[in-house]
C-alpha positions in Angstrom: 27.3 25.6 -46.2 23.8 25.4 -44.7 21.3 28.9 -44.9 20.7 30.4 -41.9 16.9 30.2 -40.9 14.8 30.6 -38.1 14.1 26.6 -38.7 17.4 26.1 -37.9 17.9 27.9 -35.1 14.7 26.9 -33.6 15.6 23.1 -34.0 18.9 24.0 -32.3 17.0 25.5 -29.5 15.0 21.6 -29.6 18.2 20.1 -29.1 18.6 22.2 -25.8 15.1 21.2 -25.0 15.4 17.9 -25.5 18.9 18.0 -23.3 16.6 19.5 -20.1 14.2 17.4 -20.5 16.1 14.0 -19.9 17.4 15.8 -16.6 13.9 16.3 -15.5 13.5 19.9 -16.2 10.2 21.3 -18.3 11.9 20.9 -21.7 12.2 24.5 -22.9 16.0 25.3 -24.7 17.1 28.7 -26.4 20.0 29.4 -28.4 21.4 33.1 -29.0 22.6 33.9 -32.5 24.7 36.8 -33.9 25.8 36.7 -37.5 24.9 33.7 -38.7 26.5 32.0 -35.7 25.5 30.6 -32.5 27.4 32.1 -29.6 25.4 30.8 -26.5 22.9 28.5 -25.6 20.4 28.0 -22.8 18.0 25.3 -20.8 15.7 25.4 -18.3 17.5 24.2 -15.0 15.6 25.9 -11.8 15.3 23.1 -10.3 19.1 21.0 -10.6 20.6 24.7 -9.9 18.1 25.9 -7.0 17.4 29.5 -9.6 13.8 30.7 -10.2 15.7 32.7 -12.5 17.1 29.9 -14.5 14.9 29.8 -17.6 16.4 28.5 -20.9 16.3 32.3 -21.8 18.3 33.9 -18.9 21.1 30.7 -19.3 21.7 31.8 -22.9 21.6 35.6 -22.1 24.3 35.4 -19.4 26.2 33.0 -21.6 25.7 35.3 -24.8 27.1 38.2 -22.6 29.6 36.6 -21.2 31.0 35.5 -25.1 30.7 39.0 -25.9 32.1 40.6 -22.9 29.3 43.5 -22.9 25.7 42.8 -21.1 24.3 44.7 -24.2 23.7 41.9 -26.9 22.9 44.4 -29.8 22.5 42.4 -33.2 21.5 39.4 -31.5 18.4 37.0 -32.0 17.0 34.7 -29.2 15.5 31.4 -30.4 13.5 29.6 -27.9 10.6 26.9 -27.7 8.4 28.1 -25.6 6.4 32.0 -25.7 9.0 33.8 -22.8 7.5 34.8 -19.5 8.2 38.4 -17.9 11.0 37.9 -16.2 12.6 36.5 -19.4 11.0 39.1 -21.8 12.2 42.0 -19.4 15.8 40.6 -19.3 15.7 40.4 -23.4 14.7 43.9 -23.4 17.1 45.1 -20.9 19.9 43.7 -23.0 18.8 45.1 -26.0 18.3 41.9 -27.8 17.5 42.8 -31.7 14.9 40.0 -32.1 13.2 37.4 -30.2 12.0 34.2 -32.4 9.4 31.8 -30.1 8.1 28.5 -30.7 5.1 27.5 -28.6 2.6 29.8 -27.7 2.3 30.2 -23.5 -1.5 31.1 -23.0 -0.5 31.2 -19.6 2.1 33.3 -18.8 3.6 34.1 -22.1 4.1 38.1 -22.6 5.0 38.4 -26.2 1.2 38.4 -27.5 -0.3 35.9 -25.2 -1.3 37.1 -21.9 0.2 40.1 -23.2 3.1 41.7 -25.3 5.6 43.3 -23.4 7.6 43.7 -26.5 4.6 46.1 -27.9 5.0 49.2 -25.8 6.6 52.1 -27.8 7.1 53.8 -24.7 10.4 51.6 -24.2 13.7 53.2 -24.7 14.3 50.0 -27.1 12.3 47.7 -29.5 12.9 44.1 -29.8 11.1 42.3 -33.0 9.2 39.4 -32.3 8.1 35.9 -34.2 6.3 33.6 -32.9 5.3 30.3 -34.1 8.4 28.7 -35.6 8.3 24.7 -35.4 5.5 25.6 -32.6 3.7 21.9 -33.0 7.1 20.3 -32.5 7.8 22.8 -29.6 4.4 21.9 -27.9 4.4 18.0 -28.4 7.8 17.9 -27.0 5.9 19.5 -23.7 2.8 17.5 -23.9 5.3 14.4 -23.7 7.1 15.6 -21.1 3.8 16.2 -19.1 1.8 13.1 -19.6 3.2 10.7 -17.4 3.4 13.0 -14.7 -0.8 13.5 -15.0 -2.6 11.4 -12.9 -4.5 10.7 -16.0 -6.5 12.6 -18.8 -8.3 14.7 -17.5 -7.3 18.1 -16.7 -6.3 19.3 -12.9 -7.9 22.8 -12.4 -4.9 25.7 -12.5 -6.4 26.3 -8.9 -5.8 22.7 -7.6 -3.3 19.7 -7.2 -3.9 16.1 -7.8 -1.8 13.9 -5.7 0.2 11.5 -7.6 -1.0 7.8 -8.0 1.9 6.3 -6.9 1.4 7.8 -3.6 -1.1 5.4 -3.5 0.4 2.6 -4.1 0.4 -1.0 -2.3 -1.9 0.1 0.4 -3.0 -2.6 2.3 -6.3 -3.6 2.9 -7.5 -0.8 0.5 -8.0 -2.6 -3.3 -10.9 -1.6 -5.0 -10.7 0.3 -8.3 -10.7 4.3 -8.3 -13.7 6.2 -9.7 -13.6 9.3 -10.6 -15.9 12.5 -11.6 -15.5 15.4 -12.8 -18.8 17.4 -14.0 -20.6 18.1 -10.9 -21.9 21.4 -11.0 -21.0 22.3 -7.8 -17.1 21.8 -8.0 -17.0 22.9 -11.4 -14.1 20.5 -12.8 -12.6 19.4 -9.8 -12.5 15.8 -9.9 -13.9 13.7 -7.1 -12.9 10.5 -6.6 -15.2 7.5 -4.6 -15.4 3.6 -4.1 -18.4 2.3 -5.8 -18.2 -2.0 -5.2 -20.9 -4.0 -5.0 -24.5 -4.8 -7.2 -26.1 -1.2 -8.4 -29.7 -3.5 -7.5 -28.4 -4.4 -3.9 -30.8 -4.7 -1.5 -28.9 -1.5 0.9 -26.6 0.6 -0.5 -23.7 2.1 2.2 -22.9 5.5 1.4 -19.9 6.0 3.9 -18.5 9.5 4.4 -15.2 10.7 5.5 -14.2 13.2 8.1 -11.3 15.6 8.4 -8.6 14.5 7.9 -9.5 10.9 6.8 -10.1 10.0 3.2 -12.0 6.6 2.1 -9.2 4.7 3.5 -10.7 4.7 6.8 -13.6 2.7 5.5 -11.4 -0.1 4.5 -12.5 -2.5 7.3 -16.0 -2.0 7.1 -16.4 -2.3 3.5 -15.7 -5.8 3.0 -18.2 -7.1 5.4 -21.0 -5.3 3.5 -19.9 -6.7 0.3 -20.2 -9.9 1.9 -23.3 -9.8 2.9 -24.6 -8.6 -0.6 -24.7 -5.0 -0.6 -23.4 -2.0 -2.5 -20.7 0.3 -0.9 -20.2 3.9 -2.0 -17.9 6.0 -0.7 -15.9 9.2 -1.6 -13.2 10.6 -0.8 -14.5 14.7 -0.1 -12.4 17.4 -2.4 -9.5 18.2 -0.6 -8.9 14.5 0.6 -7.7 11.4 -0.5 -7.7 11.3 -4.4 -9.6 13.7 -4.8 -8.7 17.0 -6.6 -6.9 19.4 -3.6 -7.9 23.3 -4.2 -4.8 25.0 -3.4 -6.6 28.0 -1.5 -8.4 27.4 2.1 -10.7 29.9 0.9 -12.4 27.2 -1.1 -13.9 25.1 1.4 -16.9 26.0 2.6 -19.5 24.6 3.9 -22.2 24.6 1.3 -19.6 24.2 -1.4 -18.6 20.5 0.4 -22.3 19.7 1.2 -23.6 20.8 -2.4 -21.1 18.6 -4.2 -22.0 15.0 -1.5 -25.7 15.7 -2.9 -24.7 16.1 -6.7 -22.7 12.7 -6.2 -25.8 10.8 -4.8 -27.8 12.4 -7.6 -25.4 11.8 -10.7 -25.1 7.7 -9.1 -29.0 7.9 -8.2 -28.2 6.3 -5.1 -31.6 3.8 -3.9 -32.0 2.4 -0.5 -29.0 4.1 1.6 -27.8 3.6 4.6 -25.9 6.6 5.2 -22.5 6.1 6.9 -21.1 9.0 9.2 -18.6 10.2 11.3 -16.5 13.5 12.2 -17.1 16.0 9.0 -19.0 13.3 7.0 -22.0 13.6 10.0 -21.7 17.3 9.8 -22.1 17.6 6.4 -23.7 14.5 5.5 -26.6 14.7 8.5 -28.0 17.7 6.3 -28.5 15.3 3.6 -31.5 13.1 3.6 -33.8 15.8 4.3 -33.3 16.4 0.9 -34.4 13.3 -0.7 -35.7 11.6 1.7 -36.7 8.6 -0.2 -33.4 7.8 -1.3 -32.7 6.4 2.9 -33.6 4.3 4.5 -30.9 3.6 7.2 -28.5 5.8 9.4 -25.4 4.4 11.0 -23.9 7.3 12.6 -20.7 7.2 14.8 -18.7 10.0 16.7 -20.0 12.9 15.2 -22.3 15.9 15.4 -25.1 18.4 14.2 -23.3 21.9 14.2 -26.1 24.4 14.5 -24.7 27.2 16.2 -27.4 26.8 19.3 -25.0 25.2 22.0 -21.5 26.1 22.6 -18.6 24.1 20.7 -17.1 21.3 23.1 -14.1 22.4 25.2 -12.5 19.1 23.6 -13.4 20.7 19.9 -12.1 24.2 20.8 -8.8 22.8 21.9 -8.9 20.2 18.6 -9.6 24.2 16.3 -6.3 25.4 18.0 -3.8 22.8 17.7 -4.6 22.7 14.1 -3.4 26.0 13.7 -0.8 25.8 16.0 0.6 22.8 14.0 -0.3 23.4 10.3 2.0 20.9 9.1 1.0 17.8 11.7 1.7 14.4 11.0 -1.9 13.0 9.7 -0.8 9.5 10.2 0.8 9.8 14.1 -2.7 11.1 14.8 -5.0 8.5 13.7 -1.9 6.1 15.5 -2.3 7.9 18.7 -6.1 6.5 19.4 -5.3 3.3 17.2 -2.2 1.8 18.9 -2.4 -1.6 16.9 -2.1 -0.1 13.4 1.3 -0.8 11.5 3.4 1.7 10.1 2.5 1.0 6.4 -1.2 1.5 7.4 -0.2 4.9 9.3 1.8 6.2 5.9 -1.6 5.6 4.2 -3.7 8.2 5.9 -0.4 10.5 5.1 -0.2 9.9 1.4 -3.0 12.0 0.1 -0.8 15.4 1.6 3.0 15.0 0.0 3.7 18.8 1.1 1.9 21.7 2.7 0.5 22.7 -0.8 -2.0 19.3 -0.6 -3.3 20.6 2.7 -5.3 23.5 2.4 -8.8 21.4 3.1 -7.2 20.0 6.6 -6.1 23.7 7.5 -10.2 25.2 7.0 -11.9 22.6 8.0 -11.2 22.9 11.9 -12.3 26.6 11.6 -15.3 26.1 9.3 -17.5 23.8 12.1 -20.4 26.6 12.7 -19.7 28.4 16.1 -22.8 30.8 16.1 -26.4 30.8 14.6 -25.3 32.7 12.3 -22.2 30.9 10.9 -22.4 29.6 7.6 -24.2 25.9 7.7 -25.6 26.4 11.2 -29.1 27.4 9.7 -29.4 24.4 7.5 -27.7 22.3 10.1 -30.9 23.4 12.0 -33.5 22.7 9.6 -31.6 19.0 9.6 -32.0 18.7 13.3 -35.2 19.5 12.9 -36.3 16.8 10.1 -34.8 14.0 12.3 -36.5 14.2 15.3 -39.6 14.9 13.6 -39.5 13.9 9.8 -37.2 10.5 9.6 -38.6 7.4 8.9 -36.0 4.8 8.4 -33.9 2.4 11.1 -31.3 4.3 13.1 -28.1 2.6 14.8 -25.3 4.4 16.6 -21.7 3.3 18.0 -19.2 5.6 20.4 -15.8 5.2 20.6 -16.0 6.3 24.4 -11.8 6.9 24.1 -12.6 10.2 21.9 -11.8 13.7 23.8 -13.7 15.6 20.8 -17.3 14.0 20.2 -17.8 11.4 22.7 -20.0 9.9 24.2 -21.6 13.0 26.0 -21.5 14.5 22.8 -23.4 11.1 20.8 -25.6 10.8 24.2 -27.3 14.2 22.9 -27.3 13.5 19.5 -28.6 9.5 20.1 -31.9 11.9 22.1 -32.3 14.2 18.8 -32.8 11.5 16.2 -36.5 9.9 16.2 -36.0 6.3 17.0 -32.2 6.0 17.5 -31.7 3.1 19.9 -29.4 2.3 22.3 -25.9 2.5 21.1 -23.2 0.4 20.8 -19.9 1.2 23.1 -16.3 0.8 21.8 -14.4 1.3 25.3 -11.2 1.3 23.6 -11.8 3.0 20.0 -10.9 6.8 20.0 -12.2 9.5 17.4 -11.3 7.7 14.7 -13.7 4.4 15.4 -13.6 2.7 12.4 -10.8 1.5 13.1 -12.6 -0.9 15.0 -15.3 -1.2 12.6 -15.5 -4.6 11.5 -17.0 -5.5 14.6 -19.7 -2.3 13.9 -20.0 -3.4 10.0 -21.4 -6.8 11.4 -23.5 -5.7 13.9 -25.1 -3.4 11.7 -25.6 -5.9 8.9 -28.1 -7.8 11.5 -29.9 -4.3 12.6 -30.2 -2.9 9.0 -33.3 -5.1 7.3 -33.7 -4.4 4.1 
C-alpha cells in the first residue's frame, strides 16, 4: 500500500488539471483528502457551467461536503495546483478546512502568501495551515502550456491591455504584407505597436500613412501597392487601440499626447528619411503636429479628409452629430460604416475593418476618441495643434497635395477648403465626387496621382 504524501495528492490534483484543461478550462484541479483517502475532487469549469464561482477549489469543497453530509470539513486537507484566490481561500476558511497544500505560486491574485495571506490573520475564529510549493514547476508548466498557443506570440500583453487574436486576421484580402511589431517605445511603456514596413529602407520617398478612428492599416491596402511599385518605401501603423496593435482596456488611456508621443517615437526608433506623410481623420489630427518636430525628416504631405483641431473655431455640426452617435451606439458595427460611404466593397472586406474589435472589451480606443478631438483652447492637444497650424503656413518647405472625398458629412470639402488656405503652398486639390469619409477607398486613383506630383 502506497504512503500518503503531499506528492501524491498533489499529482492527483494534476490529473484533475490535466482533465480541465482538455475541456478548455485554465488547467487548475484540487482533490480533498481526509484520512489517508480522497473523498472529493475538483476542476476549474466557469466557463462549460456559466459559475464565476466554479474554481477547482469550490467543486471539491461542495463535493467534500456533500460526501460528508456536514458543510464543516474538519480534518480535511485541500490539494490544488494553483496558489487559491479569495473567493476560494475564504470558502476554505469558512469550512474549517485543517490544511490547504498549493502548487503554483499566483503573484497575481493568490492570497495564501502572494498578494497576500488570508490564511495569516489570528484574528480568525479558525486557522487553516498552509504549504505551498508542492510539484509547483510541474503545476506552472502545465499553465504555461495551456497559455502559449493562445498568445499572439512571445511577448507579453500588458495586465492593462488585450491583444486581438491572429486568426482574426486571417485571409484578408488585399492586405498581405508581414506584421511588425514593437514593443519598447517609451511612450507606451510595453504596449506593443504593430505597422507595415515594405519597400527599400534607401527608397527615394518613404510613405508614412496614418490611420484614423476607427480604421486600422487596412484602409491603406489600396494605396500601398502602387507606391511599391513605383519604388518606394511604405510605413504604416496601426495606432494602439487599433488593428493589431495592443488594445488598453480602459478609455482613460487615450489621450492625446499619449497617441501623438508614441507616432513620433516610431518615426524615431525606424529613423524615417524622406517622408511623405499620409493623413486622414485621426492620423491628420495627430499626425499634422508631427513634422514640426523634425522637420528634415519630410519632405512631402498628402493629406485627405481631415483637420487641425486647435480649439479656435467651433467643431463642425457634422462632427458634433458624428461625437454623439458614438455614444449613443457604443457597440456599432465598424464594418457597416465604412460600407455605408463605400457601397462597392464586399462583405469579406467589410468583416476586415470589424476584426480588430471581437467584443466590447477591444473597443475602448473607438469609444475616446470621438470625445478626445479638442473642443476649446484649452483642451488637451489644441495648444500644440496651434503651434502646428502655425509652422505650416509659415515654416513648411516640402510639396503639398490634397484630395476630398466631397460625399463626407464630417470633414469635407468646406472643412479641406480651409485647411488647403492654411498650409503654405498646398495646391489645388483633387475631388472624389463619390468617395465619403473614408476616401481611401478610392485611393488607388490618389496613390497614382500622387506618385507623379511627389518628385523626389
Amino acid at each position: 500500500m502506497t504512503a500518503w504524501s503531499d506528492e501524491l495528492g498533489m499529482r492527483l490534483a494534476l490529473d484533475q488539471a490535466r482533465v480541465a484543461a482538455a475541456a478548455g478550462e485554465v488547467p487548475v484541479g484540487a482533490v480533498v483528502v481526509k484520512d489517508g483517502q480522497v473523498i472529493a475532487t475538483g476542476r476549474n469549469a466557469p466557463i462549460a457551467s456559466h459559475d464565476p464561482t466554479a474554481h477547482a477549489e469550490v467543486v471539491a469543497l461542495r463535493e467534500a461536503a456533500r460526501v460528508l453530509g456536514n458543510y464543516r470539513l474538519d480534518g480535511c486537507t485541500l490539494y490544488v495546483t494553483l496558489e487559491p484566490c479569495a473567493m476560494c481561500s475564504g470558502a476554505m476558511l469558512h469550512a474549517r478546512v485543517d490544511r490547504v497544500v498549493f502548487g503554483a505560486a499566483d503573484p497575481r491574485t493568490g492570497v495564501a502568501g502572494s498578494v497576500l495571506n488570508l490564511f495569516g490573520h489570528p484574528q480568525l475564529n479558525h486557522q487553516t495551515l498552509v504549504t505551498g510549493g508542492v510539484l509547483a514547476d510541474e503545476c506552472g508548466q502545465l499553465l504555461k502550456d495551456f497559455f502559449k498557443p493562445r498568445r499572439v506570440n512571445a511577448d507579453p500583453v500588458r495586465e492593462d491591455a488585450l491583444r486581438t487574436p491572429d486568426a482574426a486576421f486571417s485571409d484578408l484580402p488585399d492586405y498581405l504584407w508581414q506584421p511588425r511589431y514593437v514593443n519598447d517605445l517609451p511612450s507606451i511603456a510595453g504596449l506593443r505597436m504593430h505597422y507595415l514596413d515594405e519597400g527599400d529602407t534607401d527608397a527615394p520617398l518613404t510613405w508614412l500613412c496614418l490611420h484614423g478612428n476607427p480604421a486600422w492599416s487596412y484602409l491603406y491596402r489600396k494605396m500601398i501597392p502602387v507606391w511599391l511599385a513605383a519604388g518606394h518605401r511604405v510605413v504604416a501603423p496601426d495606432l494602439i487601440g487599433f488593428g493589431k496593435s495592443d488594445k488598453p482596456k480602459k478609455d482613460s488611456f487615450h489621450q492625446f499626447e499619449t497617441h501623438r508621443q508614441s507616432l513620433l517615437d516610431l518615426v524615431e526608433r525606424l529613423d524615417l528619411q524622406r517622408v511623405v506623410l499620409v493623413v486622414q481623420d485621426w492620423g491628420g489630427i495627430l499626425g499634422l503636429t508631427l513634422p514640426m518636430d523634425a522637420p528634415n525628416r519630410y519632405q512631402g504631405l498628402l493629406v485627405m479628409n481631415t483637420t487641425l483641431a486647435t480649439g479656435e473655431l467651433p467643431l463642425s455640426a457634422g462632427f458634433l452629430a458624428w461625437r454623439d452617435w458614438c455614444q449613443s451606439q457604443p457597440q456599432f458595427d465598424v464594418g457597416k460604416l465604412f460600407a455605408r460611404g463605400n457601397r462597392s466593397m464586399t462583405p469579406v472586406e467589410t468583416a476586415a475593418y470589424n476584426a480588430p474589435f471581437p467584443d466590447k472589451g477591444f473597443r475602448a480606443a473607438l469609444r475616446a476618441f470621438p470625445p478626445m478631438v479638442p473642443e476649446f483652447t484649452d483642451s488637451p492637444g489644441a495648444a500644440i495643434s496651434r503651434q502646428a497650424l502655425d509652422f505650416w503656413r509659415n515654416d513648411w518647405q516640402g510639396q503639398s497635395f490634397m484630395a476630398i472625398g466631397q460625399q463626407d458629412p464630417v470633414l469635407g470639402e468646406p472643412v479641406m477648403r480651409q485647411l488647403q488656405s492654411q498650409i503654405k503652398g498646398c495646391p489645388e486639390p483633387m475631388l472624389l465626387p463619390d468617395a465619403g469619409h473614408f476616401v481611401q477607398e478610392q485611393g488607388r486613383a490618389i496613390a497614382q496621382a500622387a506618385v507623379r506630383h511627389f518628385k523626389p
